[in-house]
N, C-alpha and C positions, 0 to 999 in steps of 0.2 A: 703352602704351609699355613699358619694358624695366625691369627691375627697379632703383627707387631706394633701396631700404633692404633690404639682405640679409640682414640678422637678421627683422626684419618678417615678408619674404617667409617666410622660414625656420621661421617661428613661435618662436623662442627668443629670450630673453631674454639683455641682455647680459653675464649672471651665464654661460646656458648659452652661448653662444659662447665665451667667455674660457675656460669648462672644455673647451669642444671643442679648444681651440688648445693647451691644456697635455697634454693625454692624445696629439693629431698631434708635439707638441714631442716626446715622452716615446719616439715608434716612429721617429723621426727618430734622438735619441739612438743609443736602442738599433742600429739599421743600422749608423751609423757608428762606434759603439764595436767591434762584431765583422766588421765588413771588412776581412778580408786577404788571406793567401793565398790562399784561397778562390776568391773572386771575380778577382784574381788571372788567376790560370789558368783561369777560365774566359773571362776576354776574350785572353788570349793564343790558348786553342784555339780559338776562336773564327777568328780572326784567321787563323792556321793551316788551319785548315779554308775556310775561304771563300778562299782564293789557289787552294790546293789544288783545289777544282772548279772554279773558274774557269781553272785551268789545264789540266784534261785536259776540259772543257768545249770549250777552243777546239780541242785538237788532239783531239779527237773529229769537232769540224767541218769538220778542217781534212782527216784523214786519211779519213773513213769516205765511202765513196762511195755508201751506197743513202742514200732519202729518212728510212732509221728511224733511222742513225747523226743524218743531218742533224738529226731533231727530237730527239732524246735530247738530242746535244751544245746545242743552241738553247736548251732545256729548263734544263738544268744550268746554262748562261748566266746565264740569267733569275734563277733562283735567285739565285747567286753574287752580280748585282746588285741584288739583295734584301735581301740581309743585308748586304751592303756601305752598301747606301746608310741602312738603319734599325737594326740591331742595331750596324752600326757606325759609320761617318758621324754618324747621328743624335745616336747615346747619348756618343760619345767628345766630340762638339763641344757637348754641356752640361756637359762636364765631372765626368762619372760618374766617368771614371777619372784624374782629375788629382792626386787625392791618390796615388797608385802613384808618382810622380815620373820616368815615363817616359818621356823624351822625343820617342817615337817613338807612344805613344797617350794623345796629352796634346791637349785643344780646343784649343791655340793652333799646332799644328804639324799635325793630319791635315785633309789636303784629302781630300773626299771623290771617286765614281765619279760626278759628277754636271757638268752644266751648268753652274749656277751656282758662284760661288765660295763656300768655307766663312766666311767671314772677314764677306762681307754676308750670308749665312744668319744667321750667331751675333747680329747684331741684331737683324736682323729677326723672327725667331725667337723667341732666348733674352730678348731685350728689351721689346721691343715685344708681344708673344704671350703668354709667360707672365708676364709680369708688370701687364699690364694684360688676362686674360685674358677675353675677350667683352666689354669696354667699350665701347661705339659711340664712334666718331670718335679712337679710343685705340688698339685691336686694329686692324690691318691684316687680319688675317686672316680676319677676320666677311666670308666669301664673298669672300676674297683683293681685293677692289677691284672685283672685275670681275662679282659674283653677288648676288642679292638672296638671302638664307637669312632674315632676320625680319622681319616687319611695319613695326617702326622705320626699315628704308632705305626713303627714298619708291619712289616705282615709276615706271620711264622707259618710251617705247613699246619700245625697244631688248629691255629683258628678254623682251618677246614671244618671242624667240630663244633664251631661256637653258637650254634641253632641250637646243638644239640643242650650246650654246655651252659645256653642259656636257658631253658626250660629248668634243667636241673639247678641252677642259681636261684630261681622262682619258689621253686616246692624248698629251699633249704634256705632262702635267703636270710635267716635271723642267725642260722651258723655259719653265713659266709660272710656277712657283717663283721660277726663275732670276732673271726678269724683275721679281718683285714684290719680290725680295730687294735688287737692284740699286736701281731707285727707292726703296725705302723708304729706303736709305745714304744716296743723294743727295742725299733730304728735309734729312737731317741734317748734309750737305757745307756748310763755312759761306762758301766760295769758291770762283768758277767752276775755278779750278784743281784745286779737291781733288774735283770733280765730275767734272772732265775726266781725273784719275786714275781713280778709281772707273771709271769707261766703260772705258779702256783695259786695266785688270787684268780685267772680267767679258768683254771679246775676247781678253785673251791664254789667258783658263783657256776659254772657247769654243774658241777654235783647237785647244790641245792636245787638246781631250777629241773635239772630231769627228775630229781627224785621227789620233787614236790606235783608233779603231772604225769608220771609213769610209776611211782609205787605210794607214795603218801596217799591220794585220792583215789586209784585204784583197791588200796589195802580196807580203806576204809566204808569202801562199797560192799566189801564182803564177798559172796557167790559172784555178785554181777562186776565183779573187777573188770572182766575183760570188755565190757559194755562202757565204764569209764575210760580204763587206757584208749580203746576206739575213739571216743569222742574226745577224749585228749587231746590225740593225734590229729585226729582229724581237723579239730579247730585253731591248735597251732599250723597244718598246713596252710587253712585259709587263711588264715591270720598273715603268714610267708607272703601268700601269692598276691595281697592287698597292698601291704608293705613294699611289693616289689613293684607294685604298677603304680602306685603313686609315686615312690622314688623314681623310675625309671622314665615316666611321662614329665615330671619336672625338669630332666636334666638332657635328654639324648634325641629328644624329635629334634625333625629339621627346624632351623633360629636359635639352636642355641651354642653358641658360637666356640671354640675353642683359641687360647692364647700363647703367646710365646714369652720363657721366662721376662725377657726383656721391659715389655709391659708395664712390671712391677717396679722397675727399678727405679727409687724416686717418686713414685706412684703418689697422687693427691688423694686427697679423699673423694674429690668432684670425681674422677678421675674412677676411684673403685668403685662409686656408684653404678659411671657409667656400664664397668666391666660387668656387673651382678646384671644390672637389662639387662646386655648383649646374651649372655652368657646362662641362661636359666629360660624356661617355659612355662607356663599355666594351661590348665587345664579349665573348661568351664564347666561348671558346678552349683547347684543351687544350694538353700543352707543345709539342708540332710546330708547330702554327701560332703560340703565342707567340712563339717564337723566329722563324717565318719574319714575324712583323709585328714586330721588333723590341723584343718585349714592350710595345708601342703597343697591345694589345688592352686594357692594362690605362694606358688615359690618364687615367681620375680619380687615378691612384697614380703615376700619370708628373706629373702638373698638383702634385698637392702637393709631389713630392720628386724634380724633375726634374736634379740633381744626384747622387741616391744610383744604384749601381749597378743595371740592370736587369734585370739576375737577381735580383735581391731583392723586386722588382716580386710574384710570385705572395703570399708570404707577407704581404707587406707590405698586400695584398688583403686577407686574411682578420680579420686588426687595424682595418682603413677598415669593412670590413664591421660586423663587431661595434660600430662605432663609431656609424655609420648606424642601426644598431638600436638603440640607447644611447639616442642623439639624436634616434628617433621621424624621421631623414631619408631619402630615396629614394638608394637606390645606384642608378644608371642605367645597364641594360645588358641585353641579349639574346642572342639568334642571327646571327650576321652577316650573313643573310642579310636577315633582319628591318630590323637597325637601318640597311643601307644601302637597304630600300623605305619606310622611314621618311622618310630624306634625298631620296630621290626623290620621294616624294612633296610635302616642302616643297619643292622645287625647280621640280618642274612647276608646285605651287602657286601659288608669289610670282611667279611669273610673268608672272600677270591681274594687272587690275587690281585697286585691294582692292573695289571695286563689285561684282566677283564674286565677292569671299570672304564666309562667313557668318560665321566665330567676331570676337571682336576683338582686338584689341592689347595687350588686357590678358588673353584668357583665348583663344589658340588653341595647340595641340600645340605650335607652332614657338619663340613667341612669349608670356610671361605675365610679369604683374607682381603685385606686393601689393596691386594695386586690384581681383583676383579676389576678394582676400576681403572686399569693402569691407561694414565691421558688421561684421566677423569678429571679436572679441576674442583678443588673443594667447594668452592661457589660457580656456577655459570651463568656468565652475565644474563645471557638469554632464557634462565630459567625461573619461573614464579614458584617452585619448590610445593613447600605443602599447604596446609589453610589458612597459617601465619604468614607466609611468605618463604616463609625458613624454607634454603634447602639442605634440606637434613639426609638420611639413609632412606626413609622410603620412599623419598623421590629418585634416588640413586636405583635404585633396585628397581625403579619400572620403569627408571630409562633404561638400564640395560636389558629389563623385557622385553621394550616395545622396538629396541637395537637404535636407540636414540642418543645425542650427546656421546658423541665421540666412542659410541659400544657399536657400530653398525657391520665391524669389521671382526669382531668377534662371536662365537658361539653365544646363542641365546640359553639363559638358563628357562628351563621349561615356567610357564606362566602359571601352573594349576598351582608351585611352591611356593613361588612368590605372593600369591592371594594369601596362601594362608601364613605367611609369614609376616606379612603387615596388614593382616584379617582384624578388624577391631569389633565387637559384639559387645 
């Protein structure tokens, strides 16, 4: 089953937790002691810039008559609602930029280019998500409601489907968001009336938003409507299947751990730090594509300081890292390409039953708990741990590769996951 004691799992002691959360407290400080202008103006150009292609995006569509105008302007589209929906939508509705006193990009004022409303995202989401992050029966998000991603959800015959069910999640992800945003509200609606709201605001911002990309901008093409709605569609789908692979590569490749209510109860702050590591992925990314995922490639540094601005996201890397190394802990992260065959592969996986799975619940790539190392001592006398000394989790994890320290008697977990699960680049 899913990890009940974090530190345990972690191998540190509650002396090294409590130092881990003061040295996170400490890069927290520092961000927001020198946030200003700066940053500033980079979400203003930002902002500036994405209108900007989105608008000669469309009259590129709207005007250019071969098939190369059509896919450039389509192209630029998709973009444009790329960073709208994650470098801005996303970042502005945690309130990256609320200390600027903006009222025009402040989480309580910008709707985002999206389906869903912002207002049931920011719970569902900023509530529910990061703050009980991979907790079973707590995170909505542990395979959105609708997907088995660890060992912990039983297995129904239905998921037999869920290869299929997940491609189809991909091409529609901005309405299955939508949808799980809305319900999750409603959970928390405490009268049919204020449910009966909720329903009628996620149709009125639906209405606007189809009728502003399937007839407003088609209407206004004239003859060549059908040339706009195409390119519409079209770049809201890419737009979907971007959105879905950066969310999906943050959260479900092999490292990133799942929790048990229990966890939380009492829970430190050092404490949820540590859960947001365990519990979250990176992807590696130069700055082009940072910026086109939102700086979401870097979601272990989004999971701790989902608030501080995300241009600060790279450096604020480099401090997690050394931190990681400190602490003898796994930074989790790859090639994108990698970490979203990773997600595939626990996808197709949980899809059988567990009858046909080999590893268990306590020790598979998707899916581990503290009872992989059961006889494990949290310290071993006879071991020098990692480059501090500290023995931490990734020296745990390659004794039990190499079937060392009291794992000799147990199934090896296979070594190619472990590389990449305390892989540092």
């Amino acid at each position: 089953m899913a990890i009940t004691e974090v530190g345990s799992y972690a191998h540190l002691t509650p002396a090294d937790v409590e130092a881990l959360g003061r040295e996170l407290d400490v890069v927290r400080r520092d961000i927001e002691e020198r946030r200003g202008s700066r940053d500033a103006a980079y979400i203003r150009r930002t902002i500036t810039f994405q209108r900007a292609l989105d608008a000669a995006s469309r009259l590129t569509i709207a005007l250019s008559r071969g098939k190369t105008g059509w896919l450039v302007g389509t192209a630029g589209l998709a973009v444009a609602k790329s960073i709208e929906n994650m470098e801005l939508g996303h970042n502005i509705g945690h309130g990256q930029w609320d200390w600027m006193n903006d009222p025009e990009i402040h989480s309580g004022t910008w709707e985002w280019d999206m389906a869903g409303l912002s207002a049931q995202w920011r719970y569902s989401h900023n509530f529910r998500h990061h703050v009980y992050t991979n907790v079973l029966g707590m995170d909505d998000d542990i395979g959105f409601g609708v997907m088995r991603v660890t060992r912990d959800q039983p297995w129904r015959p239905r998921l037999l489907l869920q290869p299929l069910q997940n491609l189809f999640l991909a091409a529609t992800f901005e309405w299955g968001i939508a949808l799980h945003d809305l319900y999750s509200e409603r959970d928390r609606a405490a009268t049919p009336a204020r449910k009966a709201a909720q329903t009628k605001s996620f149709a009125t911002k639906i209405g606007r938003q189809v009728g502003k990309d399937y007839l407003l901008f088609p209407l206004l093409s004239g003859r060549r409507w059908r040339r706009t709605l195409a390119a519409n569609a079209a770049a809201n789908t890419a737009r979907n299947l971007w959105a879905y692979l950066v969310i999906f590569c943050g959260h479900f490749p092999d490292g990133a751990e799942k929790f048990t209510p229990e966890v939380v109860e009492e829970e430190s702050r050092a404490e949820w730090y540590l859960r947001q590591m365990l519990g979250t992925a990176n992807f590696d990314a130069g700055p082009a594509l940072a910026f086109l995922s939102g700086n979401l490639c870097y979601q272990i540094e989004h999971h701790l300081f989902p608030d501080l601005p995300s241009n600060r996201y790279a450096e604020i890397a480099q401090r997690v890292r050394a931190l990681c190394d400190k602490f003898d802990l796994p930074y989790t992260t790859g090639p994108l390409l990698r970490q979203y065959l990773l997600t595939l592969r626990t996808i197709h996986k949980l899809a059988l039953p567990d009858a046909f799975l080999t590893a268990t619940s306590d020790d598979a790539p998707e899916t581990a708990s503290e009872r992989k190392f059961a006889g494990d001592p949290l310290r071993a006398a006879d071991d020098t741990g990692g480059p501090t000394g500290r023995r931490g989790l990734v020296s745990a994890l390659r004794a039990a590769a190499t079937g060392c320290d009291n794992h000799r008697n147990r199934p090896r977990t296979p070594i190619v996951v472990l590389r990449h699960r305390f892989r540092r680049t």
